[in-house]
N, C-alpha and C positions, 0 to 999 in steps of 0.2 A: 504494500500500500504506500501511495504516494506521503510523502513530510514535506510540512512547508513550515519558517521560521516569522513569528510574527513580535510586537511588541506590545507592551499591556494595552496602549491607548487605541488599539486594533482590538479587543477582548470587549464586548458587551456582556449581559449576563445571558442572553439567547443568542447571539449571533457575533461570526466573527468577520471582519471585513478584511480581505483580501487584498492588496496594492503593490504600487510597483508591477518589476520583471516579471513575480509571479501570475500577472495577470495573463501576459503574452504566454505565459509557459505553461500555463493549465487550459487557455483558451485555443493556442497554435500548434502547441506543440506536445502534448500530451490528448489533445482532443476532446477534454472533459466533458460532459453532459451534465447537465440538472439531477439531480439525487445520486449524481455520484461519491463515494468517500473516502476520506482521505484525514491524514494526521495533521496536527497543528502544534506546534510544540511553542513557548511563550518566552524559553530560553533562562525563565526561572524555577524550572523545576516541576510545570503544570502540563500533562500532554492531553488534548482536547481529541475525540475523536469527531468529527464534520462531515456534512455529506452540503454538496451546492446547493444553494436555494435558491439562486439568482445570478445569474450572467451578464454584466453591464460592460460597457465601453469600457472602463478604466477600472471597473472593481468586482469583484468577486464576493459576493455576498454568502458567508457558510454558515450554517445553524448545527448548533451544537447537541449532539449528541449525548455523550457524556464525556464525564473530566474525569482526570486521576492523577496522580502523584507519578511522575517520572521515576525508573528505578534502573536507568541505561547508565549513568553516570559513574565514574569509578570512583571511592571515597574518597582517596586521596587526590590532588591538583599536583601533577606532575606536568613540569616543563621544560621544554625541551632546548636546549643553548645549543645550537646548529653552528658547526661552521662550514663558513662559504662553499658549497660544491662548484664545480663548474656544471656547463649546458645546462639541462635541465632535470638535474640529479634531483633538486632541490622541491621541483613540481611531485615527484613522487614521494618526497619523504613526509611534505604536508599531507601528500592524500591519504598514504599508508599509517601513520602518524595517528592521523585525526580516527580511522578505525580503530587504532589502537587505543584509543581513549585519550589522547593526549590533551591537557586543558588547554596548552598554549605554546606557543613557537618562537622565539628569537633565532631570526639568523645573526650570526659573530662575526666579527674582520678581524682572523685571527694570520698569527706571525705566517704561514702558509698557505695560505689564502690563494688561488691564483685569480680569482674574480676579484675587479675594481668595479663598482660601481659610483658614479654620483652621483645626486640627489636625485636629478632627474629620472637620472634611470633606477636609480633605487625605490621613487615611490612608484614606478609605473608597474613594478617587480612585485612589490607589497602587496600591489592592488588585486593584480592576479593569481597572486599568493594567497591572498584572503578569499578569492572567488574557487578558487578549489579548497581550500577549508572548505566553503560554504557547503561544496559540494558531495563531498567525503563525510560532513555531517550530516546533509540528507538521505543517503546509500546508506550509510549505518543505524540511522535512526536515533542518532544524538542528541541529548536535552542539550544540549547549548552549540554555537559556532564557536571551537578556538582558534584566537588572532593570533595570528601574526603579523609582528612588528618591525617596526622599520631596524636593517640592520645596525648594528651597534658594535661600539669595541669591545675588546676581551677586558678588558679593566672595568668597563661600564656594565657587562656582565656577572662578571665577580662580585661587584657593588651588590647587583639585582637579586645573585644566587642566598646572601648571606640573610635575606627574611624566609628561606626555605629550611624546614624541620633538617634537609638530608640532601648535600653534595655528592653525586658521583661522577667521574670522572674515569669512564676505559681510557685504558692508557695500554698501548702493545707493548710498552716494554715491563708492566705488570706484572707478579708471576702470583700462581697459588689461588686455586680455586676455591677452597678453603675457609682462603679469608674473603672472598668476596660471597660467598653463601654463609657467612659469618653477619657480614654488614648487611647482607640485605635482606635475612632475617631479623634483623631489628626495625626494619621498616612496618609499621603498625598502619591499621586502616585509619584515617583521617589524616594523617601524617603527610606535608607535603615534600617533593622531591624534583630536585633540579636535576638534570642528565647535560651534562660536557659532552660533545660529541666533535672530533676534529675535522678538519677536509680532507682532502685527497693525501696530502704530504704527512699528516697528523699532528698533535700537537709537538713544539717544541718543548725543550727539557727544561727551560725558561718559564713557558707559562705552564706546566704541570706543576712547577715550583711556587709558580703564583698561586694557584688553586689550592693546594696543600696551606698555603699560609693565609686562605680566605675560607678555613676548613672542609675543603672539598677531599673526597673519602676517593682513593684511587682503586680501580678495581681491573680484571682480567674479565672477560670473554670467551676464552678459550684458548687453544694454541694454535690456534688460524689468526692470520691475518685477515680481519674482515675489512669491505670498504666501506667508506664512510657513509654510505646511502642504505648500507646491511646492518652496522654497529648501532644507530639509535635504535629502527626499528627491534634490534634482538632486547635490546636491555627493555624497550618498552613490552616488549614481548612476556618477557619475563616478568616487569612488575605489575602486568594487566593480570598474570596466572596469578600472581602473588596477595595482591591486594583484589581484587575482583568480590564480589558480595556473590552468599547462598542463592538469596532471595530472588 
C-alpha cells in the first residue's frame, strides 16, 4: 500500500488534505481513483490509514479511516557521519540507509575525500539527497523522513557526535572482534549512536586520533576490507538486529 508524508496543519479530525508533488503522483502517476487507500504517516509518530474522497486540481482530499501509533521506528536515533564517496556511491547509501532505519545522515569532508564540492553544488547534492530519503522512506514505510544535511567538516562532526549516548568508528586497521561485540553490547534501546564511516581512501591515522579524543569507541568489521558504501550499511545492519523492538 501506497505512504505518503504529511504535516499536522494537513490532519483534520475526518479528513486529510493532500498537496504539493503528491498530488501529480497519486493523480499521474500512480493513477488513483476515488475510494482508493492508502497510508499517511504525520512524521510524529501517528500512521493514518485513508482511502480518497475527493480529487481536485491541486489537492487531494482523504478521509480517515483509522489512526494508530506508529511502531516502524527503531528506539534508538542512530546517525550516520558519511564521508565523501565519489559518483554516486552516496545516492545509494541514503536509500539503503534510510531502510535500514537510519534517523539521519551527514555527509563529512574528511582528510581523503576525493569529492570537492561548493556550495553551489553542494546544496543542489542535498536537495537530491533529501528526495531519495524521501523516497526510501516511502518503500519502507517509515514514521518519519531522515535529513540529510548539508556536508560539513570532520571537526564540525566530532563537535555534532559528542551529544550522542555512543561513538563508533570502523576503523580497518582495528583488530579483535571481541571487543567490538563487547561495545556494542552495551548499546541499550533508546540509547543514541553516531556511526564514522570513511570514503574510499579511509580514515586517516590523524583523524581516528581525533575521534578517540572526542570519545568515539573504534571498532573492526571483520577481516575484509569493506568499501565504504558496504561499511555503514553492515554496522547499521547490525545495530537494526540489535536494537530492533518484539513488538
Amino acid at each position: 500500500m501506497h505512504c505518503f508524508f504529511v504535516s499536522k496543519e494537513q490532519i483534520e479530525e475526518e479528513f486529510i488534505h493532500i498537496w504539493g508533488e503528491d498530488v501529480n503522483h497519486i493523480k499521474n502517476v500512480l493513477r488513483m481513483k476515488s475510494g482508493e487507500e492508502f497510508i499517511v504517516s504525520d512524521q510524529e509518530g501517528m500512521e493514518y490509514r485513508c482511502f480518497i474522497s475527493q480529487i481536485k486540481e491541486t489537492e487531494i482530499l482523504a478521509e480517515i479511516k483509522w489512526k494508530m501509533p506508529q511502531m516502524v521506528e527503531l528506539p534508538s536515533k542512530i546517525a550516520l557521519f558519511q564521508g565523501l564517496p565519489k559518483a554516486d556511491k552516496m545516492e545509494l547509501i541514503i536509500q539503503k540507509g534510510v531502510e535500514l532505519g537510519v534517523h539521519s545522515l551527514f555527509p563529512v569532508i574528511t582528510k581523503r575525500a576525493v569529492v570537492k564540492l561548493d556550495e553551489k553544488k553542494a546544496q543542489k547534492k542535498v536537495e537530491r539527497w533529501n528526495e531519495i530519503a524521501k523516497s526510501g522512506a516511502k518503500q519502507s514505510k517509515r514514521g518519519i523522513v531522515p535529513k540529510v544535511a548539508m556536508p560539513l567538516s570532520f571537526k564540525k562532526a566530532l563537535e555534532m557526535a559528542r551529544d550522542f549516548d555512543f561513538i563508533l568508528i570502523p576503523y580497518e586497521l582495528e583488530e579483535g572482534m571481541k571487543k567490538t561485540r563487547e561495545i556494542l553490547s552495551k548499546i541499550s534501546p533508546g540509547q543514541s549512536v553516531a556511526v564514522f564511516i570513511g570514503p574510499e581512501g579511509g580514515f586517516s591515522k590523524e583523524e581516528v586520533k581525533e575521534a578517540k579524543e572526542a570519545g568515539a569507541l573504534p571498532i573492526t568489521l571483520g577481516k575484509r576490507i569493506l568499501r565504504t558504501e558496504t561499511a555503514g550499511l553492515t554496522i547499521l545492519s547490525i545495530l537494526m538486529y540489535h536494537l530492533e523492538r518484539d513488538d
